[in-house]
N, CA, C and O of each residue as an XYZ file, in Angstrom:
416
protein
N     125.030     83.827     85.368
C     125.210     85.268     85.359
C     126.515     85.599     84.631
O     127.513     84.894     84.778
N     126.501     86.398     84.051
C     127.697     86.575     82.963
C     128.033     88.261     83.675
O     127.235     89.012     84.237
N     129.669     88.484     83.360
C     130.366     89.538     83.557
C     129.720     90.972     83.732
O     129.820     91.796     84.641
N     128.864     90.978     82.270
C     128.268     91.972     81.783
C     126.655     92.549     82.784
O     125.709     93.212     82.361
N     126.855     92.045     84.002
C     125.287     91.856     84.502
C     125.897     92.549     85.540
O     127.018     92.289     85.976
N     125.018     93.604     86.015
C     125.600     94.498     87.683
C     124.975     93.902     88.573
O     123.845     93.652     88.153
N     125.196     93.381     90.059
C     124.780     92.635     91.047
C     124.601     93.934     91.661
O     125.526     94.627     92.086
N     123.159     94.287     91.696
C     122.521     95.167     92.850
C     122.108     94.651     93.679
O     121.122     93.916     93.639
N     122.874     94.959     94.784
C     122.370     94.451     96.364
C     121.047     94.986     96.857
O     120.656     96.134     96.642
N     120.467     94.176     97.453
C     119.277     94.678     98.469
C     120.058     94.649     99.894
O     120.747     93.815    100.481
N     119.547     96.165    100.199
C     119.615     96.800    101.590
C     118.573     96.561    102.522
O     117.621     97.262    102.180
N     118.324     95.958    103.453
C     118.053     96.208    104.715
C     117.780     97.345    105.915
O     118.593     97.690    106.773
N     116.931     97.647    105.805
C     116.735     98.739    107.498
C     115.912     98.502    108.303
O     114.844     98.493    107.691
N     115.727     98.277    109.438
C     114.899     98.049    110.287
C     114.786     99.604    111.014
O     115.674    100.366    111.396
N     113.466     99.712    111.030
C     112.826    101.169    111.873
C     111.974    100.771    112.182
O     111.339     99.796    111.782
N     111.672    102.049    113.605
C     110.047    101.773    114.702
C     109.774    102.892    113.379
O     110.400    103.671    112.661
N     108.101    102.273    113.654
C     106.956    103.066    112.531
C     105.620    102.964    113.490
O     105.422    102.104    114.348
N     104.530    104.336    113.039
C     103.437    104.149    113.733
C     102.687    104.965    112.553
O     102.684    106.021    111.919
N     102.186    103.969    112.683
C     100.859    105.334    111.132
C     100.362    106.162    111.938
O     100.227    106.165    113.162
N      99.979    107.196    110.753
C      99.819    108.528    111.250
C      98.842    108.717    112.147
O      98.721    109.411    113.157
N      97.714    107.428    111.166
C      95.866    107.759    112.343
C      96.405    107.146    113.696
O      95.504    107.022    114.525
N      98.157    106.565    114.301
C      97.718    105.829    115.510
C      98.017    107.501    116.564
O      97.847    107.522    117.783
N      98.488    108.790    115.710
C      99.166    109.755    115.911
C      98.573    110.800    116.693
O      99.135    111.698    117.319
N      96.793    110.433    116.504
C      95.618    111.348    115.960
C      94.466    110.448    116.876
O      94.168    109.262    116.731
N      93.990    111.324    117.751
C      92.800    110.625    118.316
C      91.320    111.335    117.830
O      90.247    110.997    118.328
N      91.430    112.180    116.968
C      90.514    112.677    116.008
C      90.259    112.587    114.971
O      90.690    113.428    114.183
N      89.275    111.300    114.439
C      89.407    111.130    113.392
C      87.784    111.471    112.848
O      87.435    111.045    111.747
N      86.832    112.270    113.710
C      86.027    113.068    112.591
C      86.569    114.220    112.304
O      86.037    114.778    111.345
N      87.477    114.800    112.814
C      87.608    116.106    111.978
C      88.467    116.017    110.635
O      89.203    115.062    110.392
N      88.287    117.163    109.750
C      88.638    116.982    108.274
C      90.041    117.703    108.468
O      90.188    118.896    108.730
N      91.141    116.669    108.273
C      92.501    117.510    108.833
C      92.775    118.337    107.262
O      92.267    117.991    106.196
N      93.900    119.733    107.512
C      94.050    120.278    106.290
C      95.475    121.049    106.864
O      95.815    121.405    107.992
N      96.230    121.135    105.321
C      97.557    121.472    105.776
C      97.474    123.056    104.945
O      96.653    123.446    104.114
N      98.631    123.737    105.523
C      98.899    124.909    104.502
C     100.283    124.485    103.984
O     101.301    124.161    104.594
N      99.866    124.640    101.975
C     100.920    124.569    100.959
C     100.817    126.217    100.429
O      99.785    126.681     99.943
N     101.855    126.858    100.585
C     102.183    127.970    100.943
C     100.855    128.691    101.025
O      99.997    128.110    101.689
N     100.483    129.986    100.411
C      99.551    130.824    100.701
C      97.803    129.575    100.435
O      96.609    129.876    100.470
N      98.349    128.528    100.247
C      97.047    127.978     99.774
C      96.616    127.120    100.923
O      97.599    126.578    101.428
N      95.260    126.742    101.632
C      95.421    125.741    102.548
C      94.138    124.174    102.021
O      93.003    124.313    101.565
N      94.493    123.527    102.160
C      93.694    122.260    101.254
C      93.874    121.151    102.155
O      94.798    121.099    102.966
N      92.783    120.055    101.983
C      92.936    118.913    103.074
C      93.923    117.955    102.794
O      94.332    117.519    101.718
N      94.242    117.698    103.997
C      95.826    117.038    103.459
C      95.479    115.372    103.654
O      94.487    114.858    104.169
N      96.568    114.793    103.100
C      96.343    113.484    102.496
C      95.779    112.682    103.395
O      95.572    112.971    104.573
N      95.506    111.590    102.815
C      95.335    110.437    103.905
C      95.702    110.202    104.845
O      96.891    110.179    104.526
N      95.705    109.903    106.206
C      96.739    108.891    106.882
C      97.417    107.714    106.486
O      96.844    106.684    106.131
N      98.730    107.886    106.553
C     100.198    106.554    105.847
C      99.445    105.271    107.047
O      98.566    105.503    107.877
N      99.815    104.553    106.902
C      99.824    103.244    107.201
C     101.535    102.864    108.123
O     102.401    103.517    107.540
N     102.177    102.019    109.340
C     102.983    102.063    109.624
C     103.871    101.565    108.538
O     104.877    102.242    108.753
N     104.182    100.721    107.377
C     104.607    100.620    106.585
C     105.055    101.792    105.572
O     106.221    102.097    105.321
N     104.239    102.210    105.198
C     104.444    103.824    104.681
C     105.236    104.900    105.723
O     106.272    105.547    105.564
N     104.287    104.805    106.865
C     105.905    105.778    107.302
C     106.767    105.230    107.232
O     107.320    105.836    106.314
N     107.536    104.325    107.550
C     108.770    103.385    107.414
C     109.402    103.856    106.383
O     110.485    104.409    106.577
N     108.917    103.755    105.171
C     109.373    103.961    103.790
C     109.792    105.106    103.940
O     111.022    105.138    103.906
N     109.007    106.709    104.195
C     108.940    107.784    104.121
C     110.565    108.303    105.410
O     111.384    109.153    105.059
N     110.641    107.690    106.556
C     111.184    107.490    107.151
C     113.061    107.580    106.395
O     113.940    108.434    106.277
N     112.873    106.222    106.079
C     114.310    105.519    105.769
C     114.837    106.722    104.364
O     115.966    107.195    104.235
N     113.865    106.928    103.634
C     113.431    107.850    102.383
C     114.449    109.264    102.774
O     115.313    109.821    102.097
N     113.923    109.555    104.178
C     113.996    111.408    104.529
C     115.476    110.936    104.989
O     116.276    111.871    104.977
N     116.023    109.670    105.397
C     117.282    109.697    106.278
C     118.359    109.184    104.874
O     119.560    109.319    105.108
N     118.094    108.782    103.878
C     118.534    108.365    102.746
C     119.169    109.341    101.230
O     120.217    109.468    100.597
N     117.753    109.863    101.215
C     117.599    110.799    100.081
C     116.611    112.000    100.440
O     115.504    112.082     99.909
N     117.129    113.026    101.473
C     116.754    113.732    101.713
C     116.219    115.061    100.432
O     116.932    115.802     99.755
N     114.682    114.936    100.491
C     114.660    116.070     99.412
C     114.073    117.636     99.785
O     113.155    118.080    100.474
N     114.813    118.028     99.189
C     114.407    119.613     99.396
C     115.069    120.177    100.594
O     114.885    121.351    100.914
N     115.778    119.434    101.217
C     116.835    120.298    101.955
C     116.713    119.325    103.472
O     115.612    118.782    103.570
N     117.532    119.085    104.460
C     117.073    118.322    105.576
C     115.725    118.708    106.306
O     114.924    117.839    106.650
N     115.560    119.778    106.480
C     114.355    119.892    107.516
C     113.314    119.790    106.571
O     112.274    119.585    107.196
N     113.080    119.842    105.212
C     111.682    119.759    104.594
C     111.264    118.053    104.325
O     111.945    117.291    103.638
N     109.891    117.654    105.093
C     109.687    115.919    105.656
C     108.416    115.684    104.294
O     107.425    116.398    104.136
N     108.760    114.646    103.556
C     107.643    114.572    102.310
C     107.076    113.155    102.470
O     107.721    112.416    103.214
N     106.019    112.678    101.916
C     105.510    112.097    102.588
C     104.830    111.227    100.994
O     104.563    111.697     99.888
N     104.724    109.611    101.620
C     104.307    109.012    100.347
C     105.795    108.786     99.065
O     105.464    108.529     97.908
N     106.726    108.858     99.265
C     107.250    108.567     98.602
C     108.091    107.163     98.177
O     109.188    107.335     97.645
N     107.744    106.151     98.334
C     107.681    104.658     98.029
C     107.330    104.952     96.635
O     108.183    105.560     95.989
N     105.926    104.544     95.885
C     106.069    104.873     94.563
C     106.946    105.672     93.894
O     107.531    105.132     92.955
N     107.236    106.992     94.159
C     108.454    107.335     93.088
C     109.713    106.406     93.350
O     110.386    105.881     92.463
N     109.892    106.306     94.545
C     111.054    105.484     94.672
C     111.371    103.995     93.989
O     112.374    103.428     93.555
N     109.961    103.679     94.136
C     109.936    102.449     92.867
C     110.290    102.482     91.229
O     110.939    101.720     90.513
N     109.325    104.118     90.892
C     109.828    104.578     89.852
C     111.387    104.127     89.045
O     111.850    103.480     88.106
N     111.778    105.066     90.273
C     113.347    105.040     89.791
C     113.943    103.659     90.055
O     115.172    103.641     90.133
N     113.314    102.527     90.204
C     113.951    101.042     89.876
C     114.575    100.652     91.654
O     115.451     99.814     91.866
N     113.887    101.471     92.753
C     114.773    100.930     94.167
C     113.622     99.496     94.496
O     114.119     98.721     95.314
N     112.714     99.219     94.168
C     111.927     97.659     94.528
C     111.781     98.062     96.112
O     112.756     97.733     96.788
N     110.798     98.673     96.757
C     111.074     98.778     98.048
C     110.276     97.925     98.537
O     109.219     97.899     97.907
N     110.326     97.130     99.491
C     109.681     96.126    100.149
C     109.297     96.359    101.705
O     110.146     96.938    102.382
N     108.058     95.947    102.348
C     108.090     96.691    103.617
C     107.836     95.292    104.608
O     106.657     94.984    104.429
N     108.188     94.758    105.147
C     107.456     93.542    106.133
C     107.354     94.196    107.670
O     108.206     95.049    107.918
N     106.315     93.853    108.812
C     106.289     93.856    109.626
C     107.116     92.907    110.675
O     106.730     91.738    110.713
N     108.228     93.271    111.548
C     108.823     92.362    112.195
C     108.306     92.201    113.568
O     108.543     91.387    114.461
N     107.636     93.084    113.480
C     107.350     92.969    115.287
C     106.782     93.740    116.136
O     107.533     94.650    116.486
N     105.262     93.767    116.854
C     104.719     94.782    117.502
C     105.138     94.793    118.893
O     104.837     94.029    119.810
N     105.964     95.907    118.863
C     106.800     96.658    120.173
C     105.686     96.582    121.610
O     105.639     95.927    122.651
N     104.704     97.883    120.820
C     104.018     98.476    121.515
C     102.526     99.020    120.926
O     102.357     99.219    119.723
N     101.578     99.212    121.836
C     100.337     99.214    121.246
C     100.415    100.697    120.000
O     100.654    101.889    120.193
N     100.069     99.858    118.645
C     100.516    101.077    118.040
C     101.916    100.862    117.096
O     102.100    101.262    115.947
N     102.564    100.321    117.712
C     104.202    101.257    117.056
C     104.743     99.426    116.839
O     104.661     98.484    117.628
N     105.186     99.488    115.689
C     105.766     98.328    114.447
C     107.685     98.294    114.675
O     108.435     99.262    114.806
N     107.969     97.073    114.656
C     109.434     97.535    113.881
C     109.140     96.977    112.743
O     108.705     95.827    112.687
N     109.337     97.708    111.718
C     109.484     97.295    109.924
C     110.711     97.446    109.561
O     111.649     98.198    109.825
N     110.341     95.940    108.426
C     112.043     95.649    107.329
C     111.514     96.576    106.436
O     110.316     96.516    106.160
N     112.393     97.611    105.838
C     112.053     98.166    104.798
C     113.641     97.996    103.578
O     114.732     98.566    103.561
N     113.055     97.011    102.775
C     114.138     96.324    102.073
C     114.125     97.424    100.273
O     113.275     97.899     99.520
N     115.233     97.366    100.336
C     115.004     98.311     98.394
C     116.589     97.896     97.844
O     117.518     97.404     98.483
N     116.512     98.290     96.426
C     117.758     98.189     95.766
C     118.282     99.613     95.585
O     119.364     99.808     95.031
């Protein structure tokens, strides 16, 4: 490794995570959110890994102001070169994960 090379550290966080469907004991109905005057079915259910991400994400790089919670954002975050990594460390409780959620 030569002078000229920046050593970006990988960070570490450990968080409890529970995907969204463990959130939801209704899963025939067609869930739908309102985006302002418009109302449309809203996304998938995240996976506990994905919230994790979304999680560490809202406590990190809060966007759009603290109280506004966005969701799915791992891919952009990759975008911008953070490598986010998610492992499962350990089931707490029926349902609910602690996840490594590792990035640069």
């Amino acid at each position: 490794q030569t002078e000229d090379e920046d050593i970006v550290p990988t960070i570490h966080v450990y968080t409890f995570a529970r995907g969204d469907d463990d959130n939801n004991d209704s899963h025939d109905e067609i869930q739908v959110e309102k985006v302002g005057q418009e109302v449309r079915p809203s996304a998938p259910p995240r996976n506990a890994a994905q919230v994790a991400i979304d999680l560490v994400a809202q406590g990190l790089l809060p966007e759009g102001g603290a109280s506004e919670v966005t969701k799915y954002r791992g891919e952009f975050l990759n975008k911008l070169g953070c490598d986010i990594r998610t492992r499962e460390v350990r089931d707490v409780a029926p349902g609910k994960l602690v996840v490594c959620v590792s990035f640069k």
